[in-house]
Backbone as a printed PyTorch tensor [residue, N CA C, xyz], in Angstrom:
tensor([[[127.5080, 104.8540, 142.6710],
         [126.1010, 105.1630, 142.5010],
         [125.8080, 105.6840, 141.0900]],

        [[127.0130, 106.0390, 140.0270],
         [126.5800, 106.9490, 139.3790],
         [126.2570, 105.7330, 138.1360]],

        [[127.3630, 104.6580, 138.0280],
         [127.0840, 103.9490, 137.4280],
         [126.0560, 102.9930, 137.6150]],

        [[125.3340, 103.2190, 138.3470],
         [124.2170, 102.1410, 138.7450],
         [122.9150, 103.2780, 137.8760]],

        [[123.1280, 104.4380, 138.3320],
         [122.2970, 105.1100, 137.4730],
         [122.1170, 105.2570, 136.0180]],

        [[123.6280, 105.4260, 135.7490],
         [124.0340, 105.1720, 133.8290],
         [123.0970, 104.3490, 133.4510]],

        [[123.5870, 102.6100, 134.4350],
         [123.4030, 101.5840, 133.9420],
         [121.6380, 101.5390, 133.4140]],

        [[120.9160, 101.8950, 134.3780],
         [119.6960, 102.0250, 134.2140],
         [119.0430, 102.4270, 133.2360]],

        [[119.8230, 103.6480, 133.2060],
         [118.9470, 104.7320, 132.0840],
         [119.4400, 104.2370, 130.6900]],

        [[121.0290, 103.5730, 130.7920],
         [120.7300, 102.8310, 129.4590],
         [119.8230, 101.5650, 128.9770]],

        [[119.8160, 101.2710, 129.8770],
         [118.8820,  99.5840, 129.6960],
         [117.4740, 100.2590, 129.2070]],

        [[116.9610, 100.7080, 130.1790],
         [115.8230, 101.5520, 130.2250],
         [115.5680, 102.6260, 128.3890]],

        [[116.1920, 103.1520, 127.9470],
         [116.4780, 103.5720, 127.2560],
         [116.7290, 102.9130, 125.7310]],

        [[117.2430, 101.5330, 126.0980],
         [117.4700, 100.8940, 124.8290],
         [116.0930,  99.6710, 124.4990]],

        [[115.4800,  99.9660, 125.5230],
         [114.0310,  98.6680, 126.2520],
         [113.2660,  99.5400, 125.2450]],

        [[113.3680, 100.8780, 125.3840],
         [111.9840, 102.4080, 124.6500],
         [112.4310, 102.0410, 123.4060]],

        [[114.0050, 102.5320, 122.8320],
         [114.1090, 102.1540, 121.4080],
         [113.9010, 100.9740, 120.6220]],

        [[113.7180,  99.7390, 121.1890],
         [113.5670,  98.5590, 120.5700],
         [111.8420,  98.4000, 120.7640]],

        [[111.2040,  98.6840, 121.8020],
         [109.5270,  98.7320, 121.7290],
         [109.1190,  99.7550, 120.5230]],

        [[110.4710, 100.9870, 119.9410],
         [109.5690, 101.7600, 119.1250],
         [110.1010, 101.3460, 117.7270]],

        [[111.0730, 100.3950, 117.7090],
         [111.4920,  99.5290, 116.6960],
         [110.2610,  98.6160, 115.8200]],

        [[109.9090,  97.8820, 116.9160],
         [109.2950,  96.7140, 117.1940],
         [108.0970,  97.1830, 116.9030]],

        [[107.5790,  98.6700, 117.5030],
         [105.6860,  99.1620, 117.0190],
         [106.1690,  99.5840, 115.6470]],

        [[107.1840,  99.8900, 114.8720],
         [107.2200, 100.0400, 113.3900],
         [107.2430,  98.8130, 112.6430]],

        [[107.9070,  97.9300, 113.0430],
         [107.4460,  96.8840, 112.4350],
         [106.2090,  96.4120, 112.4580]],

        [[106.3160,  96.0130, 113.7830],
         [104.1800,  95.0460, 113.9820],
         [103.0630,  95.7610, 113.5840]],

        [[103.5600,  96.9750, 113.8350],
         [101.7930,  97.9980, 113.7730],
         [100.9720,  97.7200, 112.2570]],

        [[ 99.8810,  97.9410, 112.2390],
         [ 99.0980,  97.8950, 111.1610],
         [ 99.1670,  99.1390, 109.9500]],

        [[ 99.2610, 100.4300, 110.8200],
         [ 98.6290, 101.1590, 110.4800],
         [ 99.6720, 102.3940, 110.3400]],

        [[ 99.7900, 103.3440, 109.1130],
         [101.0580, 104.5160, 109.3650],
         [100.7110, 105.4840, 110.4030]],

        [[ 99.6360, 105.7780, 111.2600],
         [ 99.5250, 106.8630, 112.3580],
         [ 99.7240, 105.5820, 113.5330]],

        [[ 99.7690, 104.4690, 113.4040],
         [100.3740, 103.9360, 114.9300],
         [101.9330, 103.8050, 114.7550]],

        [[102.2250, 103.3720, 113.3640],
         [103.4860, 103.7430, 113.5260],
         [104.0100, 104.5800, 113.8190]],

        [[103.6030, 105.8370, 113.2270],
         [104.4890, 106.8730, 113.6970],
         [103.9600, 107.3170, 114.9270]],

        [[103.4520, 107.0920, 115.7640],
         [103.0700, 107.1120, 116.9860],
         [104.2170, 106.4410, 117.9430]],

        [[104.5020, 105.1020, 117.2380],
         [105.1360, 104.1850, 118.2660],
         [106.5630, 104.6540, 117.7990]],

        [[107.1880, 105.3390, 116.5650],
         [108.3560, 105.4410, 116.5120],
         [108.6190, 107.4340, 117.1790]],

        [[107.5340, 108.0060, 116.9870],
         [108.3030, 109.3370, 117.7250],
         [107.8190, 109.1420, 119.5620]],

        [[106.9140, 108.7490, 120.1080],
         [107.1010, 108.3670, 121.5920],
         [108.1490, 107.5680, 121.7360]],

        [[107.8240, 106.4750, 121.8550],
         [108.5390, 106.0730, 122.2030],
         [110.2940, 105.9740, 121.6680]],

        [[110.4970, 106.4820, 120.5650],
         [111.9650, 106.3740, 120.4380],
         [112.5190, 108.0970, 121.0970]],

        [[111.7160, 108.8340, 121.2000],
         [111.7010, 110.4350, 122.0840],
         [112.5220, 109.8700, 122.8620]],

        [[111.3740, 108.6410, 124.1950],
         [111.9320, 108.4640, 125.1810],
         [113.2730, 107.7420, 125.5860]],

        [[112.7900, 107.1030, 124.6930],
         [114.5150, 105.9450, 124.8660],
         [115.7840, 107.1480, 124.1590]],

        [[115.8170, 107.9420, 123.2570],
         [116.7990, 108.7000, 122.7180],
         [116.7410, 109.4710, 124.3370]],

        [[116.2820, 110.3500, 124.8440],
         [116.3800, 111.0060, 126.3390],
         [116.7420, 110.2880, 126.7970]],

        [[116.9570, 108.8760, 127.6420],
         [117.1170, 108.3150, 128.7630],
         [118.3980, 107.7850, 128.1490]],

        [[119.2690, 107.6020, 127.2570],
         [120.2400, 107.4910, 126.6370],
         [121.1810, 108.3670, 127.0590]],

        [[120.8490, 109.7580, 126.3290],
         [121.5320, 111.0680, 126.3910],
         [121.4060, 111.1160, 127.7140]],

        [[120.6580, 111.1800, 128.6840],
         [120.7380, 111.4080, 130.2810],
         [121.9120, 110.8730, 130.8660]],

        [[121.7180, 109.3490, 130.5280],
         [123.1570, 108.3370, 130.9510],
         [124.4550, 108.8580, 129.8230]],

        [[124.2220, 109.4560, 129.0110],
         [125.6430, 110.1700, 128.6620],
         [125.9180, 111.7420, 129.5290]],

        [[124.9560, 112.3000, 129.7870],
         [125.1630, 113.1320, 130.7320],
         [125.7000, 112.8180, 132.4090]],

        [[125.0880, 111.9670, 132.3360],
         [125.4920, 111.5720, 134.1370],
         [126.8430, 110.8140, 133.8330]],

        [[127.3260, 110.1080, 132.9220],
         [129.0390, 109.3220, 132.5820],
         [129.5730, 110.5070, 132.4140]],

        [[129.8570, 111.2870, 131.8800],
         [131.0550, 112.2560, 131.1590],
         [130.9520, 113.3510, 132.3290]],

        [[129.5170, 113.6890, 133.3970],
         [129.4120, 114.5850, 134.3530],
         [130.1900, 115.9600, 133.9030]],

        [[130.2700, 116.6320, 132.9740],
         [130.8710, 118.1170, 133.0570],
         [129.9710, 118.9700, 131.8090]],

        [[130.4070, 120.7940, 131.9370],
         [129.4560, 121.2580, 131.9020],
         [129.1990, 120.9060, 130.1930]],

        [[130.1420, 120.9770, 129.4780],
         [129.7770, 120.8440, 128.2400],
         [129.1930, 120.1770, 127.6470]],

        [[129.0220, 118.8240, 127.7440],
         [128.4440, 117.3510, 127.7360],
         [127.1630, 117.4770, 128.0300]],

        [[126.7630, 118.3450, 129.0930],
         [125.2670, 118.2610, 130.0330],
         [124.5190, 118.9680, 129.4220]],

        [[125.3710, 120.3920, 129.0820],
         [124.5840, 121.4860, 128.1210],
         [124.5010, 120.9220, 126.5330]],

        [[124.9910, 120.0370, 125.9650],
         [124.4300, 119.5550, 125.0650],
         [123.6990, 118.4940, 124.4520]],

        [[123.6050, 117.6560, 126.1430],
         [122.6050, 116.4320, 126.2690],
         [121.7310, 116.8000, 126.6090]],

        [[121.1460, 118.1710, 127.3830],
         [119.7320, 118.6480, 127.6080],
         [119.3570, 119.6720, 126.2640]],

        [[120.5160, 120.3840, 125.4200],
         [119.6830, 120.8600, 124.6820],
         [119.2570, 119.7170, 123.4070]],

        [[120.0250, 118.6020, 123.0420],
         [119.4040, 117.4800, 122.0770],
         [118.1920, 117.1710, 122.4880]],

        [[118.1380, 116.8480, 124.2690],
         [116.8220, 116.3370, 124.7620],
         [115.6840, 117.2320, 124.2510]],

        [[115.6440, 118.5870, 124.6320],
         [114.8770, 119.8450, 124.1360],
         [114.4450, 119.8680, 122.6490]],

        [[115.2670, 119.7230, 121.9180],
         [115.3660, 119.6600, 120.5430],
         [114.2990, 118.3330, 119.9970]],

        [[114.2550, 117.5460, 120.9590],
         [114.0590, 116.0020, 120.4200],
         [112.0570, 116.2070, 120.7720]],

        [[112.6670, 116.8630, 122.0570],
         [110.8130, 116.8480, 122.5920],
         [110.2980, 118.1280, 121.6400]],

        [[110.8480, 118.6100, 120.7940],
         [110.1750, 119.7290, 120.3860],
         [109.8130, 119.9610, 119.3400]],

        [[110.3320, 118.7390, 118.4800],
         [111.0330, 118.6950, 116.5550],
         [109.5600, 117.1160, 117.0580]],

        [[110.2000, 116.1440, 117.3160],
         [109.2640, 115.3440, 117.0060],
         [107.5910, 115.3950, 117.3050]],

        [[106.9430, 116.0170, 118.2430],
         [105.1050, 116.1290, 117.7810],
         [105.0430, 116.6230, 116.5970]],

        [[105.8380, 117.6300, 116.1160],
         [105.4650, 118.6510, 115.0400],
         [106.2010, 117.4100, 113.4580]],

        [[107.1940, 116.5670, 114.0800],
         [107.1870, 116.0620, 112.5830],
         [106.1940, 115.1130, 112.6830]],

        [[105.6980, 114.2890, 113.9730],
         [104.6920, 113.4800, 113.4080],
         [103.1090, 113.5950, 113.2160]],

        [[102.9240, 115.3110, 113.6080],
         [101.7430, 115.4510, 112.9120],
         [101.7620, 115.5120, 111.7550]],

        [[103.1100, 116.4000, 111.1630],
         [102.7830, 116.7100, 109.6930],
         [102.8530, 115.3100, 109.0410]],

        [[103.5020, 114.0430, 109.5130],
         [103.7930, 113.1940, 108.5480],
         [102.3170, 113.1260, 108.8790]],

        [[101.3910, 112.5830, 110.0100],
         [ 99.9260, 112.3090, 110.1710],
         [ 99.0950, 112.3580, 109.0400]],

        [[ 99.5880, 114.0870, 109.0060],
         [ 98.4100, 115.1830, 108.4090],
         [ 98.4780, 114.5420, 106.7660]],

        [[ 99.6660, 114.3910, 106.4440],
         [100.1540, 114.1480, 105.1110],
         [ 99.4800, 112.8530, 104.7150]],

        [[ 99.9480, 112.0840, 105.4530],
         [ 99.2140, 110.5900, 105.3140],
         [ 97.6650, 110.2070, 104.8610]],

        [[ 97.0310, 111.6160, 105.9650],
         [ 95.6370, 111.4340, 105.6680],
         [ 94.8570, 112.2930, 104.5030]],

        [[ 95.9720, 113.3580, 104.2370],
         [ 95.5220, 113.6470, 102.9230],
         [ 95.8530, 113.1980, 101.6440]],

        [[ 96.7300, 112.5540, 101.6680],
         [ 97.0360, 111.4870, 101.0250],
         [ 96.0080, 110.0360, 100.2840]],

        [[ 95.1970, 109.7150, 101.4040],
         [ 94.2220, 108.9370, 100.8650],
         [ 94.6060, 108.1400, 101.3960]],

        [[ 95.6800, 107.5050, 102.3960],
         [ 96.2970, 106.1480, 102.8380],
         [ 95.1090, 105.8460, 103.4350]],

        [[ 94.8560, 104.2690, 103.4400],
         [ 94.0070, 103.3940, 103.7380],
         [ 94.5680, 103.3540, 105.3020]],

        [[ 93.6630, 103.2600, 106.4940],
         [ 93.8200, 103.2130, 107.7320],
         [ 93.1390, 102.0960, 108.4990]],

        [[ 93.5000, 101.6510, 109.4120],
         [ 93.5340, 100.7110, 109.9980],
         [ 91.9480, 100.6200, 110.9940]],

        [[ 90.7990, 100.2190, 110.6990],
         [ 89.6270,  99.5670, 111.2180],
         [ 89.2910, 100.7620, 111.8880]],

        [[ 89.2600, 102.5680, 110.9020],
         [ 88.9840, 103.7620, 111.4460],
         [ 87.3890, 104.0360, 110.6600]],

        [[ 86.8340, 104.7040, 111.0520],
         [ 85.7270, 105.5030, 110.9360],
         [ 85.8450, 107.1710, 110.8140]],

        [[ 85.6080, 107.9330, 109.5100],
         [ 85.6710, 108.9830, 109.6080],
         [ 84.1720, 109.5730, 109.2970]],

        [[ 84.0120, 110.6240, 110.4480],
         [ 82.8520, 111.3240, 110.5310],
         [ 82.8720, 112.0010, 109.0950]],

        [[ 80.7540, 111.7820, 109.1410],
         [ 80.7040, 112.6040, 107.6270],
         [ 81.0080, 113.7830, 107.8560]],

        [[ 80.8740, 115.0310, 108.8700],
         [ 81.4720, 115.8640, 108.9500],
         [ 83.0110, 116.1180, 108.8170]],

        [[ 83.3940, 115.8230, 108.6350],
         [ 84.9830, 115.4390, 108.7170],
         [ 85.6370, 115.4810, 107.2190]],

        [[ 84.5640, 114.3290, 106.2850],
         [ 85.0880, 113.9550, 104.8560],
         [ 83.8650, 115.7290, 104.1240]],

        [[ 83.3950, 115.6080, 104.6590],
         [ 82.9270, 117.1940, 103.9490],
         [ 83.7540, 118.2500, 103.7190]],

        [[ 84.7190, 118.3660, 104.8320],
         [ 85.6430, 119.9690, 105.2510],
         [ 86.7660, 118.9350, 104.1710]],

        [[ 86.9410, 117.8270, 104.5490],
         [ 88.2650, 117.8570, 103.4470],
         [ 87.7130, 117.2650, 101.8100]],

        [[ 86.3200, 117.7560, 101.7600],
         [ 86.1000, 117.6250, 100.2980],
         [ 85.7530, 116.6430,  99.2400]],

        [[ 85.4890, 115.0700, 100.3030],
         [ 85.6580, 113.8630,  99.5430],
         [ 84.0080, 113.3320,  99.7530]]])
């Protein structure tokens, strides 16, 4: 049973990393990219580490495949706002967006 579970969570897991492969390539735009590369590669990196947790089953392995998981959900919103934030103060040209005149006032343009 356990390997039927592995098996899953790797397939499953490597399906997330290649869709967040795949939205860095195709996407238009640097906030969908980095959209499509910290979700979805979050998830596929977790469901990876899970199936290395459930193969190796002992305590050391588990305690450091849930704290990477922790680490992963906690490091990536915060790097891809700042890359966001950066991007848009930056001046990068964005993809078929509309910014409120309130909006370009507070940041000065």
């Amino acid at each position: 049973m356990a390997e039927i579970i592995m098996a899953i969570l790797v397939v499953s897991g490597g399906f997330f990393c290649f869709v967040a492969g795949l939205g860095v390539l195709r996407l238009p735009d640097v906030l969908m990219r980095m959209h499509a590369s910290t979700k979805a590669g979050t998830l596929g990196s977790g469901l990876i580490l899970a199936a290395v947790a459930v193969y190796f089953a002992d305590t050391a392995t588990i305690s450091r495949a849930v704290a990477t998981i922790l680490f992963l959900l906690m490091t990536a919103p915060v790097a891809a706002h700042m890359i966001g934030r950066a991007a848009f103060r930056s001046g990068i040209t964005l993809w078929n967006t509309k910014i409120e005149p309130e909006a370009e006032r507070k940041l000065g343009r």
